[in-house]
C-alpha positions as CSV (number, residue, x, y, z in Angstrom):
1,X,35.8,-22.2,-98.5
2,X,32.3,-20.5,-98.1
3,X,30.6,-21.3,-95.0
4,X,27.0,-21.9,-94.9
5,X,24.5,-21.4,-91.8
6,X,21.7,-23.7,-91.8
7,X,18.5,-22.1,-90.3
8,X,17.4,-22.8,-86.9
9,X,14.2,-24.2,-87.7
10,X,13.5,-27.2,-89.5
11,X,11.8,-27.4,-92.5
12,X,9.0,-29.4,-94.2
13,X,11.3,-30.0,-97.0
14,X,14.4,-29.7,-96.0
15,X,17.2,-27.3,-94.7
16,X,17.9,-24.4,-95.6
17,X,21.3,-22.7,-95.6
18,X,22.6,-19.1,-95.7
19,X,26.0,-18.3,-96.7
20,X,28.3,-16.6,-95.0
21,X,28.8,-14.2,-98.1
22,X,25.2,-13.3,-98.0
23,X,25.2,-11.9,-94.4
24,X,28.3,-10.2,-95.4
25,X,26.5,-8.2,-98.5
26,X,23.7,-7.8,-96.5
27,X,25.8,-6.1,-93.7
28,X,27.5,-4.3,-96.2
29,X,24.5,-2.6,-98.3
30,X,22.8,-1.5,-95.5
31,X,26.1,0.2,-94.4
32,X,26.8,2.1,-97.6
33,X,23.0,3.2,-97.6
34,X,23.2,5.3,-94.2
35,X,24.2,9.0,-94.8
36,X,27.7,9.7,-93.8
37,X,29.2,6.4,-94.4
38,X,32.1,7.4,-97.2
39,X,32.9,3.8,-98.2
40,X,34.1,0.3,-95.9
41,X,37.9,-0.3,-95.3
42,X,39.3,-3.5,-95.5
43,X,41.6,-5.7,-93.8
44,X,44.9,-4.2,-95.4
45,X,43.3,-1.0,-95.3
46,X,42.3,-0.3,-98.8
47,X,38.9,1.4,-99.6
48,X,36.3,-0.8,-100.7
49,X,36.3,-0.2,-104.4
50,X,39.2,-1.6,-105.1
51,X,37.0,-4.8,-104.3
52,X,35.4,-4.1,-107.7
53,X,38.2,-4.2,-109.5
54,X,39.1,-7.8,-108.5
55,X,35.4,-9.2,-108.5
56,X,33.5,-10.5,-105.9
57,X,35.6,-13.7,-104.8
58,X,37.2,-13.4,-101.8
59,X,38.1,-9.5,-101.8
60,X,38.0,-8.0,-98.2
61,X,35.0,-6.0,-97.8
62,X,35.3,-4.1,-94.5
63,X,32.8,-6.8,-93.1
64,X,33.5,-9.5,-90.8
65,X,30.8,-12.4,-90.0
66,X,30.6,-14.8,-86.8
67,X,28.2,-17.5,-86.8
68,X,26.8,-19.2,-83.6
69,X,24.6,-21.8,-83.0
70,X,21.4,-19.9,-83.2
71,X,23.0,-16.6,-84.1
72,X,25.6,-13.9,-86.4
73,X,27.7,-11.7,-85.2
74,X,28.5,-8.5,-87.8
75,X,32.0,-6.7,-87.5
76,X,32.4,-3.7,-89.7
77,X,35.2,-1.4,-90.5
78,X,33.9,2.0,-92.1
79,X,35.0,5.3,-93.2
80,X,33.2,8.4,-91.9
81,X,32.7,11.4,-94.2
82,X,33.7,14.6,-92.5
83,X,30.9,16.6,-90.1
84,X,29.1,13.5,-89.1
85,X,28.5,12.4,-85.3
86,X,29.6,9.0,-85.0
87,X,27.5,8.3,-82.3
88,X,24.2,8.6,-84.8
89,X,26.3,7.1,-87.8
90,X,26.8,4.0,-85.9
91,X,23.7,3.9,-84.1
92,X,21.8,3.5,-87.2
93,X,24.3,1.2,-89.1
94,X,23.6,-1.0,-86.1
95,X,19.7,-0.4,-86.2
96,X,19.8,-1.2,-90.4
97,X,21.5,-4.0,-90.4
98,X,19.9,-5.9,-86.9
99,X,17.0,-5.2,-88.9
100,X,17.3,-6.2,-92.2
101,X,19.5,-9.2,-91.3
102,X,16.9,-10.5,-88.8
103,X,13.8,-9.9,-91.2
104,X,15.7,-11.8,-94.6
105,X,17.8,-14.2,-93.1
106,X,15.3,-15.1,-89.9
107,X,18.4,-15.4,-88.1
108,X,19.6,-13.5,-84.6
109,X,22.1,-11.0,-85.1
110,X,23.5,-10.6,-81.6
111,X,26.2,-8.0,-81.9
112,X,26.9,-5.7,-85.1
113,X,30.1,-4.2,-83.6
114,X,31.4,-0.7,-85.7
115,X,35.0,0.2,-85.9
116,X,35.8,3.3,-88.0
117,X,38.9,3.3,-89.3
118,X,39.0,6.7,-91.0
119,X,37.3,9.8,-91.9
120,X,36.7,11.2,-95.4
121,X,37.7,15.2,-95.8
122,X,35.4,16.8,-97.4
123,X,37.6,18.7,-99.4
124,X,41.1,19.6,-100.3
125,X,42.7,20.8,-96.9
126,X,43.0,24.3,-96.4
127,X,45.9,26.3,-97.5
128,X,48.3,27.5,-94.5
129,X,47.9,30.4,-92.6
130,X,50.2,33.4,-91.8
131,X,52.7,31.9,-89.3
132,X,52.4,28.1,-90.5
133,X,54.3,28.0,-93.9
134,X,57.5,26.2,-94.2
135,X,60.7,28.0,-93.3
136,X,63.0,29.1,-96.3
137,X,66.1,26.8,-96.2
């Protein structure tokens, strides 16, 4: 069932909700945007794409939302490309998506926790080296 966040301030009109599946693709763009991300990973550890395949529905996305009272909590599971300081990677993930959250949604985002659950080669590995090939049986 999709969960929906009803803003913190009240409304002339009425309330307004955001869904659980919009802070999620939110989270998730801004992630994808920032150089050296190579994809999201998912729950069951495939690579996002495969999300494509099945549609939007309920496929894992490599993003995790909490919800407070006043508040969202982001959890995201990412795959590095090769070379890249994760210290900067994830600085800026966490910088985009505070940001951009906040300014659409006008919602807190209190934590946007990183995990990275892989890094992306950058191309095929390298053949062995004198010394390092397997022994003749």
């Amino acid at each position: 069932m999709m969960e929906i966040q009803k803003g913190s301030s009240p409304r002339e009109l009425g309330d307004i909700g955001v869904s659980n599946d919009v802070f999620e693709s939110i989270a998730a763009t801004c992630t994808r945007r920032v150089a050296g991300v190579a994809g999201m990973e998912t729950a069951d550890g495939l690579v996002d794409s495969l999300s494509k395949v099945w549609g939007r529905g309920d496929a894992p996305r490599g993003v995790k939302v909490t919800t407070g009272d006043d508040d969202v909590s982001i959890d995201l599971s990412i795959i590095l490309k090769e070379g890249y300081s994760i210290p900067q990677v994830t600085g800026r993930i966490q910088r985009e998506v505070k940001s951009v959250i906040e300014e659409m949604t006008g919602r807190a985002v209190k934590a946007v926790n990183i995990l990275i659950a892989d890094v992306e080669q950058a191309g095929p590995a390298p053949a062995p080296g004198p010394g390092l090939e397997e022994p003749d049986e």
